[in-house]
FIZAGU-748098 format. One record per residue: residue in three letters; x, y, z of N, C-alpha, C, O, CB in turn. Coordinates in Angstrom, 3 decimals, decimal comma, padded with zeros to 6 digits. Glycine has a CB too. Layout:
<sites>
+------+----------+----------+----------+----------+----------+----------+----------+----------+----------+----------+----------+----------+----------+----------+----------+
| type |     n_px |     n_py |     n_pz |    ca_px |    ca_py |    ca_pz |     c_px |     c_py |     c_pz |     o_px |     o_py |     o_pz |    cb_px |    cb_py |    cb_pz |
+------+----------+----------+----------+----------+----------+----------+----------+----------+----------+----------+----------+----------+----------+----------+----------+
|  ALA |        X |        Y |        Z |        X |        Y |        Z |        X |        Y |        Z |        X |        Y |        Z |        X |        Y |        Z |
...
+------+----------+----------+----------+----------+----------+----------+----------+----------+----------+----------+----------+----------+----------+----------+----------+
</sites>
This chain:
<sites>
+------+----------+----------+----------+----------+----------+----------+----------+----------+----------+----------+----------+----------+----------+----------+----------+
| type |     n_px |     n_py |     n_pz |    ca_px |    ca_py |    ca_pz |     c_px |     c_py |     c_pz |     o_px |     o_py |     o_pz |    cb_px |    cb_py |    cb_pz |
+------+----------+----------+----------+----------+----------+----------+----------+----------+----------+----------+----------+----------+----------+----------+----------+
|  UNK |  112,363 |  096,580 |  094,131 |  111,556 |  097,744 |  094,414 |  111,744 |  098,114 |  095,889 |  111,794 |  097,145 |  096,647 |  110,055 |  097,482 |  094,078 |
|  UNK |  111,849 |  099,229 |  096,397 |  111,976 |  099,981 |  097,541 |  110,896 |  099,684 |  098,494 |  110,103 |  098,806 |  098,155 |  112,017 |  101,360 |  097,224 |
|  UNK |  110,707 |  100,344 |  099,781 |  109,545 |  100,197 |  100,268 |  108,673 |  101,446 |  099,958 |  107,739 |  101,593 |  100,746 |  109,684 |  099,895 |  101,634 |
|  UNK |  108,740 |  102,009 |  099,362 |  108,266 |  103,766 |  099,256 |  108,014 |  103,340 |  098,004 |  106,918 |  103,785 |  097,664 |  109,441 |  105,326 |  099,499 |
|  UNK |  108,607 |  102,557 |  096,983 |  107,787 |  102,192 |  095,578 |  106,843 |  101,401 |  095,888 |  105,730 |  101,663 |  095,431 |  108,544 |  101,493 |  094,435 |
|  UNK |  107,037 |  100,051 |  096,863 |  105,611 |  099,647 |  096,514 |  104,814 |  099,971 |  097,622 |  103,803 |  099,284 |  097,768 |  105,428 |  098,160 |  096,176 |
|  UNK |  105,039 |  100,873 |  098,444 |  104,159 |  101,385 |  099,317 |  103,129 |  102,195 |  097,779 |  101,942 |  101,971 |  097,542 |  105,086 |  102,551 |  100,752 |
|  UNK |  103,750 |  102,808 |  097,246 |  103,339 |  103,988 |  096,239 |  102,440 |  103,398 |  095,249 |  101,594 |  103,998 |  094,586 |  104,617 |  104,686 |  095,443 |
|  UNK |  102,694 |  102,276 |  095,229 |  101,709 |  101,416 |  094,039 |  101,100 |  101,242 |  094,610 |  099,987 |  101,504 |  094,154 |  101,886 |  100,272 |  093,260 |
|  UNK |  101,082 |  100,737 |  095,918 |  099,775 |  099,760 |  096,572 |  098,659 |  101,080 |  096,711 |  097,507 |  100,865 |  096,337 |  100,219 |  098,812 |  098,509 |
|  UNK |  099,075 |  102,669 |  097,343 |  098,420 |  103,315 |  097,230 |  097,737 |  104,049 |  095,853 |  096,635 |  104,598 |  095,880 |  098,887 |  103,766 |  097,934 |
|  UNK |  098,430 |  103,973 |  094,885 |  098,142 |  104,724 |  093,478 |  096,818 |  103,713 |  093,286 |  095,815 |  104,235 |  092,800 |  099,608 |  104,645 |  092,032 |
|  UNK |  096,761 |  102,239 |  093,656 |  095,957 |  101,303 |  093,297 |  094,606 |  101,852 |  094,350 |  093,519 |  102,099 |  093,826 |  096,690 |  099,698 |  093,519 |
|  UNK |  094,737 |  101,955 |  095,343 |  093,511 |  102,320 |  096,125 |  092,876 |  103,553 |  095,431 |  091,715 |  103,781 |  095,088 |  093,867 |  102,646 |  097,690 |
|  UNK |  093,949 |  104,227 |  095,343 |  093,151 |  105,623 |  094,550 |  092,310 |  105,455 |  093,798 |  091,243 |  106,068 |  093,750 |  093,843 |  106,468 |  093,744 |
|  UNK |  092,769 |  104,383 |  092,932 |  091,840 |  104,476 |  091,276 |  090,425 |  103,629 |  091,866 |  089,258 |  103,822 |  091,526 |  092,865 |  103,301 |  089,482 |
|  UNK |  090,871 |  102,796 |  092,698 |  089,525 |  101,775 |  093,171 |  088,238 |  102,936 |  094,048 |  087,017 |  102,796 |  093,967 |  090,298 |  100,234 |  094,643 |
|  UNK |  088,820 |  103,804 |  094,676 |  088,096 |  104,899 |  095,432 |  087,416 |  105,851 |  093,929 |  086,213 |  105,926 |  093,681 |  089,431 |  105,939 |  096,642 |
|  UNK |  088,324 |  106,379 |  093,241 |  087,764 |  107,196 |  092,265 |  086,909 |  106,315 |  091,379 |  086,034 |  106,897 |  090,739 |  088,832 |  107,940 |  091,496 |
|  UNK |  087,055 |  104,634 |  091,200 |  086,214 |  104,323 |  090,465 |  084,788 |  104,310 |  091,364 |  083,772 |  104,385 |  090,674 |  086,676 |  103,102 |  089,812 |
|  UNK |  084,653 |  104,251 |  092,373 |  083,697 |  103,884 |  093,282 |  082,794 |  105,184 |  093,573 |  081,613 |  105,140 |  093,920 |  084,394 |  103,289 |  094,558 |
|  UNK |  083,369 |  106,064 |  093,421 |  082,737 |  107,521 |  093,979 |  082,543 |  107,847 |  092,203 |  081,849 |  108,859 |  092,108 |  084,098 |  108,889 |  095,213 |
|  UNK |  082,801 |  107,494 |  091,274 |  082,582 |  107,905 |  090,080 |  081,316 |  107,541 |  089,770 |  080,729 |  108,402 |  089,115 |  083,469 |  107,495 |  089,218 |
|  UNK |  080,498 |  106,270 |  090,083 |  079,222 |  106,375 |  089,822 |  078,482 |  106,555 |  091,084 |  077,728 |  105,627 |  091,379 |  078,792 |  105,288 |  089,080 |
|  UNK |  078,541 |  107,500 |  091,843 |  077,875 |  108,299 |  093,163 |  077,650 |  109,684 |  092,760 |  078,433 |  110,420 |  092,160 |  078,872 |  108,335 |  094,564 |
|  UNK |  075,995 |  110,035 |  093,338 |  076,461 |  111,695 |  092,600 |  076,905 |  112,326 |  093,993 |  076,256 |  111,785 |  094,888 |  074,865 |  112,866 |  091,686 |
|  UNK |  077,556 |  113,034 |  094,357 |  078,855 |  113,540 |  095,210 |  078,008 |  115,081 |  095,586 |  077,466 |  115,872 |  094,814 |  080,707 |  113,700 |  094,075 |
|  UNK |  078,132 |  115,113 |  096,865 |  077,932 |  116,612 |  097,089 |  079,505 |  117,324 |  097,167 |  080,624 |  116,813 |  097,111 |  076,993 |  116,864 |  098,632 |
|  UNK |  079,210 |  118,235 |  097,268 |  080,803 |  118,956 |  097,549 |  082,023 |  118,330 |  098,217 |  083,107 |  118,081 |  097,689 |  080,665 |  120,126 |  098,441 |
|  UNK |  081,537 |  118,064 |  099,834 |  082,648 |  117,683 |  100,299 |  083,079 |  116,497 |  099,307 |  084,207 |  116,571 |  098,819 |  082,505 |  117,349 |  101,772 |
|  UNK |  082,134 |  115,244 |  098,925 |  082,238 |  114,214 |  098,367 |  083,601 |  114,445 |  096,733 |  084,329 |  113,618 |  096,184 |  080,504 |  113,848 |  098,102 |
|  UNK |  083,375 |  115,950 |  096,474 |  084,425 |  116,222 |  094,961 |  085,634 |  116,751 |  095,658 |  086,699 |  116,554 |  095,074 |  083,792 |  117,582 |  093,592 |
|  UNK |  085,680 |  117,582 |  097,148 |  086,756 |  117,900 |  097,170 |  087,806 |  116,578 |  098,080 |  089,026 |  116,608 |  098,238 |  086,613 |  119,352 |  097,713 |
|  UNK |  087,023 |  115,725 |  098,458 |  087,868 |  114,222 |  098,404 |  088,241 |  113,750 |  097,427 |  089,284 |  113,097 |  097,426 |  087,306 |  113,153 |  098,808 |
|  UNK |  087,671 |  113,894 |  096,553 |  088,392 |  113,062 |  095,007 |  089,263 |  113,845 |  094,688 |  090,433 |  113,466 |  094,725 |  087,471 |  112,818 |  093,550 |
|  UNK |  089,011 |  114,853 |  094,379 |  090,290 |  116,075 |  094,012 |  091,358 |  115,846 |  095,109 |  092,495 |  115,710 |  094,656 |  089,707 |  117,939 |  094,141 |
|  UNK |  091,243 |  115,779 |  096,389 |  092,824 |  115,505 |  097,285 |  093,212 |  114,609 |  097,300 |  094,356 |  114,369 |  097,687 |  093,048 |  115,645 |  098,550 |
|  UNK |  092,103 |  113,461 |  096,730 |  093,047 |  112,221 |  096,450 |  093,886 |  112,376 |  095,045 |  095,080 |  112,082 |  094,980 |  092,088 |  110,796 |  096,359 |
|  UNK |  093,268 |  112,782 |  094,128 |  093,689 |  113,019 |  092,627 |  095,204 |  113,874 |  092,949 |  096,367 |  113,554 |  092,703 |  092,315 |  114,096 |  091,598 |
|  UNK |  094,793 |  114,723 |  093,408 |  096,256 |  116,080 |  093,414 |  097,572 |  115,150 |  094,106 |  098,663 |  114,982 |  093,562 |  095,825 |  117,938 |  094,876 |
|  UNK |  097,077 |  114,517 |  095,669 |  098,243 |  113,104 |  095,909 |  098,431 |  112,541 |  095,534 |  099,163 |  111,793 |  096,182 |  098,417 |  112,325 |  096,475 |
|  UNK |  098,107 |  112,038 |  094,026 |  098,550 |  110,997 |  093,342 |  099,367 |  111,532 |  092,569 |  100,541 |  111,235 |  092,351 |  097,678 |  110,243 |  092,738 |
|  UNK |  098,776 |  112,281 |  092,177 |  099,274 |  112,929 |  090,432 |  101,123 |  112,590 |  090,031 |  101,705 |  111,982 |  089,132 |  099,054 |  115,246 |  090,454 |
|  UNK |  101,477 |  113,234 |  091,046 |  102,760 |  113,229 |  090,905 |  103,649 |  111,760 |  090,660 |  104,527 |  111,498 |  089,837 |  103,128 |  113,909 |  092,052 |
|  UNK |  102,910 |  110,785 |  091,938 |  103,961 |  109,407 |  091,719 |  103,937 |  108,574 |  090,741 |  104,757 |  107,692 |  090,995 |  103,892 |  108,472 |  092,654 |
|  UNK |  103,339 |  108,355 |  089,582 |  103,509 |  107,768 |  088,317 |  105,077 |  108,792 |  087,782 |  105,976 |  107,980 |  087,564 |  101,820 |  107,985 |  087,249 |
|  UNK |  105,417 |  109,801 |  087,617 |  106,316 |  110,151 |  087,409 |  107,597 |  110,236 |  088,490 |  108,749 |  110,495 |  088,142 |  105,904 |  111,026 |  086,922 |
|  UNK |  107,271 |  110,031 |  089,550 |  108,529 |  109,475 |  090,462 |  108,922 |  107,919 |  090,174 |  110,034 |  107,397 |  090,100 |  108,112 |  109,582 |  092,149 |
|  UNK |  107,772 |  107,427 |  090,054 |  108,182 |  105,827 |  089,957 |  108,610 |  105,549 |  088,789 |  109,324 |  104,551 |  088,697 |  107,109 |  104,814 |  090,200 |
|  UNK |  108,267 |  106,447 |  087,386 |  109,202 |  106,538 |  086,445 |  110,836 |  106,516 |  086,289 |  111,631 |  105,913 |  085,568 |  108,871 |  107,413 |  086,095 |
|  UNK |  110,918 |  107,427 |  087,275 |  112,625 |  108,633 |  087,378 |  112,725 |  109,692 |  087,289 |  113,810 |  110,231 |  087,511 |  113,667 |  108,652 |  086,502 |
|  UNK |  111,569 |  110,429 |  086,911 |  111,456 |  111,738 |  087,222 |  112,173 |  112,288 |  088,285 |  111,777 |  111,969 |  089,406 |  110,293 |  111,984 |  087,406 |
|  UNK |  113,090 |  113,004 |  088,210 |  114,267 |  113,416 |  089,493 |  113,169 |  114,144 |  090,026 |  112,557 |  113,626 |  090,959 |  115,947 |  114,443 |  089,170 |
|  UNK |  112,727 |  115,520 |  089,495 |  111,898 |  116,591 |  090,419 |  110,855 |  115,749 |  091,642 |  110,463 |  116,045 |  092,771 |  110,773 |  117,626 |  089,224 |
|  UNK |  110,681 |  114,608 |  090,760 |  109,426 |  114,001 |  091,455 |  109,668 |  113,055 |  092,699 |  109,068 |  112,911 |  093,764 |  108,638 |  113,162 |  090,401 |
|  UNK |  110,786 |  112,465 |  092,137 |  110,930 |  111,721 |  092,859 |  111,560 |  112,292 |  094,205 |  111,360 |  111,548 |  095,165 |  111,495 |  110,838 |  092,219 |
|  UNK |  112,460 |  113,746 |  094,554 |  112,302 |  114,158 |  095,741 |  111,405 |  113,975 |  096,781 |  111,710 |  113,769 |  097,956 |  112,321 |  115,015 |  095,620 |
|  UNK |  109,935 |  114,082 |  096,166 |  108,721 |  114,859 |  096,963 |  108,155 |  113,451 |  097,046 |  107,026 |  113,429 |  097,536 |  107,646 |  116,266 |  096,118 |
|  UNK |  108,700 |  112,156 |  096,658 |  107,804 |  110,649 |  096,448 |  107,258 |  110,061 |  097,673 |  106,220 |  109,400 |  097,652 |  108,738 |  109,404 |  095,840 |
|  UNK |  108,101 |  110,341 |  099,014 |  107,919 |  110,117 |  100,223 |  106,373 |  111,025 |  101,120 |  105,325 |  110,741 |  101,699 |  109,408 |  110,494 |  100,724 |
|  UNK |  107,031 |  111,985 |  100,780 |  105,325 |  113,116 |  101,095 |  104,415 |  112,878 |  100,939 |  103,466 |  112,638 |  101,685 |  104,909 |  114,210 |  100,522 |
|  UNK |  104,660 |  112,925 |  099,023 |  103,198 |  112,066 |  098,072 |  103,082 |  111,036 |  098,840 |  102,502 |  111,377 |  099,871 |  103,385 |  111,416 |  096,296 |
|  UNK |  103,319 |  110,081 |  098,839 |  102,668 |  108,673 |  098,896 |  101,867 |  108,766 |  101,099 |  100,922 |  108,070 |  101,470 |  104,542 |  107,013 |  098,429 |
|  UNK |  102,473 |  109,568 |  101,842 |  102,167 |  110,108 |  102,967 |  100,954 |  110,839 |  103,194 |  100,269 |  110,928 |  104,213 |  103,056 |  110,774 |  103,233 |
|  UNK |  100,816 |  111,347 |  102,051 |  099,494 |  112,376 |  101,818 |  098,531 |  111,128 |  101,512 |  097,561 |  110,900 |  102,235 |  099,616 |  113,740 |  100,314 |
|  UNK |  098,886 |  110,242 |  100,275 |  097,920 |  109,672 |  100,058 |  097,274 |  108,776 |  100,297 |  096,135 |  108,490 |  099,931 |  097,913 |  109,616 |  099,516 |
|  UNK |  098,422 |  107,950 |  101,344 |  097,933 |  106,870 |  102,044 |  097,137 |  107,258 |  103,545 |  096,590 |  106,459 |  104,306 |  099,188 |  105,944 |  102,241 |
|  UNK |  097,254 |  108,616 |  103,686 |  096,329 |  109,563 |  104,583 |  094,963 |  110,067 |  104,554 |  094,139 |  110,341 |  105,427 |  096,822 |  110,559 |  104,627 |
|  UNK |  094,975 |  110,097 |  103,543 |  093,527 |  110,556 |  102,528 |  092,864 |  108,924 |  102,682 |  091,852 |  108,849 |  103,380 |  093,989 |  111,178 |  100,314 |
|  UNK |  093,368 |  107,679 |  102,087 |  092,700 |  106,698 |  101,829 |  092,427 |  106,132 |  103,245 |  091,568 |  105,254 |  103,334 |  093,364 |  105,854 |  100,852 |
|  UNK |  093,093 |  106,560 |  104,399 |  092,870 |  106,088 |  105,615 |  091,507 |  106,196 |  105,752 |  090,846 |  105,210 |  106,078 |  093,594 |  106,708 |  106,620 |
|  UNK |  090,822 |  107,644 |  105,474 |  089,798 |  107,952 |  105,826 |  088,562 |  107,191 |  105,023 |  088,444 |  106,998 |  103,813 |  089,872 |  109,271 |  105,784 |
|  UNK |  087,602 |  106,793 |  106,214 |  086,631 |  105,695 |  105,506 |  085,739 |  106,449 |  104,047 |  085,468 |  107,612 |  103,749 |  085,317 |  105,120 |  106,890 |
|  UNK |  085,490 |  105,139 |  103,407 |  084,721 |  105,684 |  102,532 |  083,916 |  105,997 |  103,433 |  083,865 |  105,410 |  104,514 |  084,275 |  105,011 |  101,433 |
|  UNK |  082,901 |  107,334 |  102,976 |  081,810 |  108,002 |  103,762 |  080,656 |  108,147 |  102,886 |  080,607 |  108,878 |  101,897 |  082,222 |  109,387 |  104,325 |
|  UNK |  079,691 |  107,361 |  103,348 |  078,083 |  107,929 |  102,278 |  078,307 |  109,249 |  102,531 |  078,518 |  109,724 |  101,415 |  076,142 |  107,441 |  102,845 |
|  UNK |  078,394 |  110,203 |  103,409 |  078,184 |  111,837 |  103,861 |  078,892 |  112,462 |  102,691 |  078,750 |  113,675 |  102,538 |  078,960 |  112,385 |  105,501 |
|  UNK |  079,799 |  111,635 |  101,663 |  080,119 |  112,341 |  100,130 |  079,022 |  112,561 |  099,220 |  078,883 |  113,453 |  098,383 |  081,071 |  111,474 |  099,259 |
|  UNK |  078,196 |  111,507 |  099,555 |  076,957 |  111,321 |  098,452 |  075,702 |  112,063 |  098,323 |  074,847 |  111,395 |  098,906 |  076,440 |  110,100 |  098,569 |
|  UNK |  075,181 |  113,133 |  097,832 |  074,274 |  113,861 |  097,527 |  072,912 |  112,450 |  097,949 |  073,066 |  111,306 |  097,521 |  074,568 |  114,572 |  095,801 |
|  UNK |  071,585 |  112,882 |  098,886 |  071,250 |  112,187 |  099,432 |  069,614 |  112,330 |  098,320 |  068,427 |  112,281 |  098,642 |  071,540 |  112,452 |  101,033 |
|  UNK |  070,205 |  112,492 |  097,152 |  068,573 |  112,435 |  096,191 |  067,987 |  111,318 |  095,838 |  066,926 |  111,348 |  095,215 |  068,576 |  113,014 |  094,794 |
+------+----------+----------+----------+----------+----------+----------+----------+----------+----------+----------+----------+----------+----------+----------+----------+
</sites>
């Protein structure tokens, strides 16, 4: 495996651990449009790490975007404060 594949896993894995975590939080706005930019940076690298040619161009970006997004701390300031 490359370093950009398992860079890409190690991040696809944070993703799901973040979306499972914010999934039972009720989320104010900013809190959904973090999940959604993490979701939209992911989307793609399950099909690069496949072989997807189209995808795998853009695999370096993706995984750049998303290990960018996960930099940022989890934040209670996602969480609707009811």
């Amino acid at each position: 495996m490359t370093e950009i594949e398992t860079r890409a896993c190690s991040a696809m894995k944070q993703a799901f651990c973040r979306l499972r975590y914010f999934a039972k939080q009720p989320l104010n706005e900013q809190g959904r449009e973090h999940l959604y930019l993490v979701a939209d940076a992911a989307h793609n690298i399950p099909e690069a790490l496949a072989g997807n040619a189209f995808h795998r161009e853009t695999l370096e970006r993706d995984v750049l975007a998303l290990e960018a997004l996960l930099a940022e701390p989890l934040s209670i300031g996602y969480c609707d404060s009811h």
